[in-house]
Structures are given as C-alpha cells and as structure tokens.
LUMTOR-408444 format. One record per atom (N, C-alpha, C, O): residue in one letter; x, y, z; residue number from 1. Coordinates in nm, 4 decimals. Atoms other than C-alpha are relative to their C-alpha. Layout:
<atoms>
(atom 'A',(X,Y,Z),NUM)
...
</atoms>
This chain:
<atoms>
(atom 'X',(-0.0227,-0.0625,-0.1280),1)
(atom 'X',(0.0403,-1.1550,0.1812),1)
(atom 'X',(-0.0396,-0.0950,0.1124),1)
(atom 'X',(0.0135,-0.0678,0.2201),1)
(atom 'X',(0.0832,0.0696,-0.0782),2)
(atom 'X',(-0.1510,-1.4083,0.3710),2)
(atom 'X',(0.1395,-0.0977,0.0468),2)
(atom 'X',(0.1750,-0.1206,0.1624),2)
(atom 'X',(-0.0998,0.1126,-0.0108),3)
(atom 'X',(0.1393,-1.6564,0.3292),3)
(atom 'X',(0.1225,0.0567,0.0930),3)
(atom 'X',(0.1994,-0.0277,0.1389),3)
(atom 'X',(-0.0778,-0.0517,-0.0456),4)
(atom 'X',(0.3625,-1.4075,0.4988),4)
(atom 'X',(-0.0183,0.0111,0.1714),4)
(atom 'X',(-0.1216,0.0649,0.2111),4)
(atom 'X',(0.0335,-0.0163,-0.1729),5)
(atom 'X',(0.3939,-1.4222,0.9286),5)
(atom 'X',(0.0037,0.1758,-0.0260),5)
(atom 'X',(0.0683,0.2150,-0.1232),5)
(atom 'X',(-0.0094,-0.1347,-0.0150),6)
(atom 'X',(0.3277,-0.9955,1.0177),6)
(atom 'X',(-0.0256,-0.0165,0.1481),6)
(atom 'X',(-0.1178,-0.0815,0.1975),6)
(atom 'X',(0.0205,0.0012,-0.1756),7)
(atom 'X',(0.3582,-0.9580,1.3939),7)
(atom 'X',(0.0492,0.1344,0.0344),7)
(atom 'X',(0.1432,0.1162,0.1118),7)
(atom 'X',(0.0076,-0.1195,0.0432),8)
(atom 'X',(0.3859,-0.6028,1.3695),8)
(atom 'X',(-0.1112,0.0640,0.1041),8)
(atom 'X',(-0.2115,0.1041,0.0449),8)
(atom 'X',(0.0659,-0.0219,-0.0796),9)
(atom 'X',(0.2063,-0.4980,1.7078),9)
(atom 'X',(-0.0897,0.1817,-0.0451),9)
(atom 'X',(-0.0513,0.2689,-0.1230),9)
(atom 'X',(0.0690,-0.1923,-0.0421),10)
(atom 'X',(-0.0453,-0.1278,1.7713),10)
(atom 'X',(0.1143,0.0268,0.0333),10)
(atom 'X',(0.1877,0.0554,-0.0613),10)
(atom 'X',(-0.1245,-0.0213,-0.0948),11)
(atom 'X',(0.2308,-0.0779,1.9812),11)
(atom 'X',(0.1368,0.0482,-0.0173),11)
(atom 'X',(0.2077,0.1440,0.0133),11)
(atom 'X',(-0.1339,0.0017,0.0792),12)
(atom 'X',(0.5056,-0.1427,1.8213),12)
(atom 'X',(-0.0110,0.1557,-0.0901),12)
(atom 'X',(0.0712,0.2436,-0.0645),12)
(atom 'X',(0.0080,-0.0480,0.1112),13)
(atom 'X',(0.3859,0.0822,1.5219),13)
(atom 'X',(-0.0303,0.1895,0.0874),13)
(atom 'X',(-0.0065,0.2860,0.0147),13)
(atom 'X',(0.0303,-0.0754,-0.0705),14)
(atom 'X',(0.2920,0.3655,1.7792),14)
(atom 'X',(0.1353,0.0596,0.0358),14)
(atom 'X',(0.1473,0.1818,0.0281),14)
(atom 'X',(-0.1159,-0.0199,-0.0548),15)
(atom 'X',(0.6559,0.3631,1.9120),15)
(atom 'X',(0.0811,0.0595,-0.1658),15)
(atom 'X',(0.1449,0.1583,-0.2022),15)
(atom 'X',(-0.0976,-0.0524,0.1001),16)
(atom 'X',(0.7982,0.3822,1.6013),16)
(atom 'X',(-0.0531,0.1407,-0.1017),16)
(atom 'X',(0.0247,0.1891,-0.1839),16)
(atom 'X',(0.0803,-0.1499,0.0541),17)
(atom 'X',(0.5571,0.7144,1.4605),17)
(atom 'X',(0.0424,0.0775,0.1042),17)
(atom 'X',(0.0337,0.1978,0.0793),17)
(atom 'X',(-0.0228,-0.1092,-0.0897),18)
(atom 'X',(0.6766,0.8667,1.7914),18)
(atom 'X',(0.1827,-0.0026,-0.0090),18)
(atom 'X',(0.2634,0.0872,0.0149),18)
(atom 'X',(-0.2157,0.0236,-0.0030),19)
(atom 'X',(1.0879,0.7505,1.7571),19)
(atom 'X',(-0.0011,0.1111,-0.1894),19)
(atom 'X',(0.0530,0.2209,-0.2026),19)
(atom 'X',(-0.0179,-0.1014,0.1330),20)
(atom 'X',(1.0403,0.8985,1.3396),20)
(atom 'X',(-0.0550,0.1599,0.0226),20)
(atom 'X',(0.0095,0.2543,-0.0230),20)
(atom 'X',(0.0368,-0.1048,-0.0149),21)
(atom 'X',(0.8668,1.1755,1.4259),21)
(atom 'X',(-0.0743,0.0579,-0.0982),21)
(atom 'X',(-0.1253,0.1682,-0.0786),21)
(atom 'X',(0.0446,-0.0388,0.1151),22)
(atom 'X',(0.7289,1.1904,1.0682),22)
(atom 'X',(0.0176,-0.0984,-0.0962),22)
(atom 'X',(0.0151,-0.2163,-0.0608),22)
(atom 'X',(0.0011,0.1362,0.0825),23)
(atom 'X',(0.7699,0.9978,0.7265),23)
(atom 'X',(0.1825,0.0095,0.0456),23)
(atom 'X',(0.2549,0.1019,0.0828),23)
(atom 'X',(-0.1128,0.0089,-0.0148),24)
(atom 'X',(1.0882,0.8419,0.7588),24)
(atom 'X',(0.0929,0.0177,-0.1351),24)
(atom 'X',(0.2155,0.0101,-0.1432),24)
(atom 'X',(-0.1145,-0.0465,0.0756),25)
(atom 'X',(1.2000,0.9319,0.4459),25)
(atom 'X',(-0.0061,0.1609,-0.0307),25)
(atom 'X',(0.1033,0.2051,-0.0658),25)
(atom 'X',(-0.0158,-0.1299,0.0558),26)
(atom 'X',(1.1178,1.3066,0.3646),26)
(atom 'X',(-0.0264,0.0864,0.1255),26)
(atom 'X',(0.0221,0.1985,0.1406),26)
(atom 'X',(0.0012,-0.0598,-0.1463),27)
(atom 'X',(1.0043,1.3872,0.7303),27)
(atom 'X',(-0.1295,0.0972,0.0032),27)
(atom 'X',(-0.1338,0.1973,0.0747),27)
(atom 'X',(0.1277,-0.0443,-0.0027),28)
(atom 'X',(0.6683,1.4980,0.6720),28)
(atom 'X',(-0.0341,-0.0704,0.1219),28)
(atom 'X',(0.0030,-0.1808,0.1618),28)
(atom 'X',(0.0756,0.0253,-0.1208),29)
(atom 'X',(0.4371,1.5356,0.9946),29)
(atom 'X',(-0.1294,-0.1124,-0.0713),29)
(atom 'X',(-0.1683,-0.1460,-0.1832),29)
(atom 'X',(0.1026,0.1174,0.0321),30)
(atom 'X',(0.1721,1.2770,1.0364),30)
(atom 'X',(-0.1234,0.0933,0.0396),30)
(atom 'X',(-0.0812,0.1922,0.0995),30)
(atom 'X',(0.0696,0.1554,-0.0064),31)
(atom 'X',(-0.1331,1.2154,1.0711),31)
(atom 'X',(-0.0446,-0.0561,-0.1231),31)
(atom 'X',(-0.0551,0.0243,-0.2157),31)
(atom 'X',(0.0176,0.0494,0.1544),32)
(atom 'X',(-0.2197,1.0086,0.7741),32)
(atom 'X',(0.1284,-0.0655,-0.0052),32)
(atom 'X',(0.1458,-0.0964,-0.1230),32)
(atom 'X',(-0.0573,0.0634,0.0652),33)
(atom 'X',(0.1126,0.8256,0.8079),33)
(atom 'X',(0.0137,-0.1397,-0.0449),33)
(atom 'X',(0.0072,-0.1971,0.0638),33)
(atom 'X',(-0.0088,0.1157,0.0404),34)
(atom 'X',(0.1481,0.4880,0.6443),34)
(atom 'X',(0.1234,-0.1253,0.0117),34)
(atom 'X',(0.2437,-0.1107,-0.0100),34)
(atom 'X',(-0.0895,0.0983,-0.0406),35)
(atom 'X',(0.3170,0.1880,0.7216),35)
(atom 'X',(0.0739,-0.0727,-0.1093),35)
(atom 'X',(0.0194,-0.1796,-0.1368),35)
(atom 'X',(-0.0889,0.0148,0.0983),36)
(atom 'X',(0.5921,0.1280,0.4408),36)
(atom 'X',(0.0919,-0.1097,0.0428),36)
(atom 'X',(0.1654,-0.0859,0.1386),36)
(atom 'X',(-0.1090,0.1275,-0.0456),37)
(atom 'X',(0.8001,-0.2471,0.4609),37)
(atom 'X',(0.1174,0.1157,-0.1421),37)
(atom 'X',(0.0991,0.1770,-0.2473),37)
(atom 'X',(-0.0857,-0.0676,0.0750),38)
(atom 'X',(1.1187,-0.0977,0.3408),38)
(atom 'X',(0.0376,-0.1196,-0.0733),38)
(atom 'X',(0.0379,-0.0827,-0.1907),38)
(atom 'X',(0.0249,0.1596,0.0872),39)
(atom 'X',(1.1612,-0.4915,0.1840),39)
(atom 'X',(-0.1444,0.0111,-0.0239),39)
(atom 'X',(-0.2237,0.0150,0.0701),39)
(atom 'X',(0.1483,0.0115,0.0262),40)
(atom 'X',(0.8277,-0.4861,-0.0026),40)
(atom 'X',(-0.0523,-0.1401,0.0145),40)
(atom 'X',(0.0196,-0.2392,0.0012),40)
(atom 'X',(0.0290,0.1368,-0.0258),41)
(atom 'X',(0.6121,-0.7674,0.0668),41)
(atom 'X',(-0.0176,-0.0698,-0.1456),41)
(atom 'X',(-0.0122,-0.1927,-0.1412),41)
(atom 'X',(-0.0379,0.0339,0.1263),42)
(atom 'X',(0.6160,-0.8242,-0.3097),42)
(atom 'X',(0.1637,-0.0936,0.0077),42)
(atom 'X',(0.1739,-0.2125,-0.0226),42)
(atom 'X',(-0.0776,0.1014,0.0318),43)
(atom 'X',(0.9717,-0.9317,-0.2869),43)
(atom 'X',(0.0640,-0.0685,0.1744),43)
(atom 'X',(0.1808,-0.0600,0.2124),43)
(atom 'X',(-0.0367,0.0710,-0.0936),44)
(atom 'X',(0.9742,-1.1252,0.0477),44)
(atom 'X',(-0.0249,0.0606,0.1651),44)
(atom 'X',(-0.0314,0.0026,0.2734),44)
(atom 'X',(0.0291,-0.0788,-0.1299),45)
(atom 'X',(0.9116,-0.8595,0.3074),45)
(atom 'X',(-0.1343,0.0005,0.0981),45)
(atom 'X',(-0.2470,-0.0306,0.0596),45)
(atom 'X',(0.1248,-0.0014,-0.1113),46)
(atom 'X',(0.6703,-0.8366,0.5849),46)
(atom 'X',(-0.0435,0.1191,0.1185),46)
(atom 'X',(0.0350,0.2132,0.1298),46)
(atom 'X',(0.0340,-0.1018,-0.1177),47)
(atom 'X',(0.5128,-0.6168,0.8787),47)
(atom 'X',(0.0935,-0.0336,0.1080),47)
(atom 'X',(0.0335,-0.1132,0.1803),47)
(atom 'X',(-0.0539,0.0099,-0.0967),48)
(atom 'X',(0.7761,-0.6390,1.1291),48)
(atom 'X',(0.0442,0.1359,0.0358),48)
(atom 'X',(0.0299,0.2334,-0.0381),48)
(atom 'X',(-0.0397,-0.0997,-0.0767),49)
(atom 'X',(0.9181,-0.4011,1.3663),49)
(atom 'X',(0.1507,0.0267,-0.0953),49)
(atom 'X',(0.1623,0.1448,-0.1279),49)
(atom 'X',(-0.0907,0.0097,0.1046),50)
(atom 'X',(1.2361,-0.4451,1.1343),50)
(atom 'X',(0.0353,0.0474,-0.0529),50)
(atom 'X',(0.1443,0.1032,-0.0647),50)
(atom 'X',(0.0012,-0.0361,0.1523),51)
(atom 'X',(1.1057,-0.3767,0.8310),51)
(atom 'X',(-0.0607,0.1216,-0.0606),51)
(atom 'X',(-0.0336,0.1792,-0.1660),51)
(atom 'X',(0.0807,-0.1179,-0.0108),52)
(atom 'X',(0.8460,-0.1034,0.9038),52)
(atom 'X',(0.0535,0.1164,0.0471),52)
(atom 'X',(0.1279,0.1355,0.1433),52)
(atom 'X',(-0.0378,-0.1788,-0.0289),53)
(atom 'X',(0.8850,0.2760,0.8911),53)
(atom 'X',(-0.1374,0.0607,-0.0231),53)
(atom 'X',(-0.2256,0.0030,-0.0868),53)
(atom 'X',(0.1259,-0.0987,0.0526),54)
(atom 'X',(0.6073,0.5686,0.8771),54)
(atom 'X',(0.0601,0.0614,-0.1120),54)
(atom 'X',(0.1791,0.0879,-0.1292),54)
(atom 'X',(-0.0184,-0.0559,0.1036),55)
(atom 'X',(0.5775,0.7076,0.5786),55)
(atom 'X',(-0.1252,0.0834,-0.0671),55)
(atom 'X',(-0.2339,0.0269,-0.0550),55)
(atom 'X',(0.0603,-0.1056,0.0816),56)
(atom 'X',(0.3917,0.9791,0.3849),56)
(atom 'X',(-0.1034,-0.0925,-0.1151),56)
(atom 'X',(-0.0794,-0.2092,-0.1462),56)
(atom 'X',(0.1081,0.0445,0.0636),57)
(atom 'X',(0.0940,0.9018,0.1673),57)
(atom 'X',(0.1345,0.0141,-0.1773),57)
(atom 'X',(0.1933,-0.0711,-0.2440),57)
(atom 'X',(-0.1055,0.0189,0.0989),58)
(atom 'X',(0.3257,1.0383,-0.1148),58)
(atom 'X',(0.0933,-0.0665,-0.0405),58)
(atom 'X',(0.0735,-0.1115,-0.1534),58)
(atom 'X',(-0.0946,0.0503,-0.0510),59)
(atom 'X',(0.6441,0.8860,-0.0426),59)
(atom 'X',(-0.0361,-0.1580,-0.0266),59)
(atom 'X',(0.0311,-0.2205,-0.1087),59)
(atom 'X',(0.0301,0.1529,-0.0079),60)
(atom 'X',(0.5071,0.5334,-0.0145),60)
(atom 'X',(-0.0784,0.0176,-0.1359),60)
(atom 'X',(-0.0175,-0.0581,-0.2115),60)
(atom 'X',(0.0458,0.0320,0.1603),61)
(atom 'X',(0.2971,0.5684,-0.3714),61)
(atom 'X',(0.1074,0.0348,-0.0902),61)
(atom 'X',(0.0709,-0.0129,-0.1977),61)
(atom 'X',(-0.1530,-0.0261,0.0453),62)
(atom 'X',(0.6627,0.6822,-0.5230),62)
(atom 'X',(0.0519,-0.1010,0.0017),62)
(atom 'X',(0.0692,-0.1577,-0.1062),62)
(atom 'X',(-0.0680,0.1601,-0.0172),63)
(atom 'X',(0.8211,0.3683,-0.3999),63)
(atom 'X',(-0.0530,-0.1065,-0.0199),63)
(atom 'X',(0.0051,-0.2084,-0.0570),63)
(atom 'X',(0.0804,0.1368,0.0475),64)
(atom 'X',(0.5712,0.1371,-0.4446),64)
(atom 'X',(0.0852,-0.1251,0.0395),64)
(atom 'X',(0.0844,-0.1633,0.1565),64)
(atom 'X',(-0.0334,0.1559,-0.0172),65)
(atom 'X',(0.7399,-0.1877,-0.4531),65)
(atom 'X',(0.1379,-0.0199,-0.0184),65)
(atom 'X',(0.1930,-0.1276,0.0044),65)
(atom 'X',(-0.1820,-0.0191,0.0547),66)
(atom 'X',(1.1345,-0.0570,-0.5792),66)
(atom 'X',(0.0598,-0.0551,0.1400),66)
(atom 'X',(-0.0102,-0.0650,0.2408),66)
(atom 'X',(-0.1506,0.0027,-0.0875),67)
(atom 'X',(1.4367,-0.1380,-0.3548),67)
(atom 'X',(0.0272,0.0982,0.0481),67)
(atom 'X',(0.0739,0.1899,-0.0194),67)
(atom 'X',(-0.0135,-0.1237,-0.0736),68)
(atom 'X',(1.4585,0.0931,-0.1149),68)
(atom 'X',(0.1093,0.1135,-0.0546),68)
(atom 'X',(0.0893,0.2322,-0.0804),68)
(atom 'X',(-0.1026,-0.0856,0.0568),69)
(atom 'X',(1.8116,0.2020,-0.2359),69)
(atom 'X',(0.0203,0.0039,-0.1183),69)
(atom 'X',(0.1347,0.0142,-0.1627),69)
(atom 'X',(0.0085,-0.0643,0.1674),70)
(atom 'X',(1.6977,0.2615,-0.6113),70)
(atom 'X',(-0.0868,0.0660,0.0355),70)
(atom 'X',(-0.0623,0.1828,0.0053),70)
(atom 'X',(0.0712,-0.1201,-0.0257),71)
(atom 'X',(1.4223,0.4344,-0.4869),71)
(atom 'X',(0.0572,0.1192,0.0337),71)
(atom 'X',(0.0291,0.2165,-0.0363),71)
(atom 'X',(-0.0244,-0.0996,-0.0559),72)
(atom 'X',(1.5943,0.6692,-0.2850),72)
(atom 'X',(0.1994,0.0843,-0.0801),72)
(atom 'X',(0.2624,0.1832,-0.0427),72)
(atom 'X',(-0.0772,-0.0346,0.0870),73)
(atom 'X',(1.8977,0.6962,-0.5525),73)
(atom 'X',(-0.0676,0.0993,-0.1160),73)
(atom 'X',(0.0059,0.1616,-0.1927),73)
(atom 'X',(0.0608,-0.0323,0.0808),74)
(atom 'X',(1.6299,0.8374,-0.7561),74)
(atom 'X',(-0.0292,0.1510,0.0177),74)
(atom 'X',(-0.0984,0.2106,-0.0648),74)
</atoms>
C-alpha cells in the first residue's frame, strides 16, 4: 500500500458520503461507513476520488478484494 500514491482528501471523502447518501452498493445509512476502492488496492487500485465509494461494514467484508463486477454478479 505504501508503494501506492492515495490523495484521497477529508474532503473529498465527506462530499462523496453526502453525494451516496449511504453504502454505495446496498444503500445502507451511515455512520460507520467505509471507504471501499472499487479497484482493490490488491490489484493496482488506490484511494482516489475515482476509485472510492462509501460502503457498509458488510458490503465491503463481502467483496473483499473481487472485481467489482463478479462481486456484484454474485
């Protein structure tokens, strides 16, 4: 992870919990939500404004590290 740039502001991450409104995939209310790279940083992904969504405590231990669109085929 270290090797990876994340520029992934408060800010940023603030805007985007108020634009989802919840997890972005099942739409659970927050608080407790988690910051999910929909590219895992496992295979190349990072904290960017990009790549990041809120997500559910659940939701993000489900997906773990899959491909977003096998995860959500699932």
């Amino acid at each position: 992870m270290a090797q990876q740039v994340h520029d992934l502001t408060d800010t940023q991450w603030a805007a985007l919990i108020d634009q989802w409104g919840g997890c972005a995939y099942c739409g659970a209310p927050g608080p407790g939500l988690q910051k999910d790279c929909m590219l895992a940083i496992s295979r190349g992904g990072r904290y960017t404004i990009d790549n990041v969504v809120p997500c559910c405590r659940s939701c993000n231990s489900s997906k773990c590290n899959t491909e977003l669109t096998t995860w959500m085929r699932r």
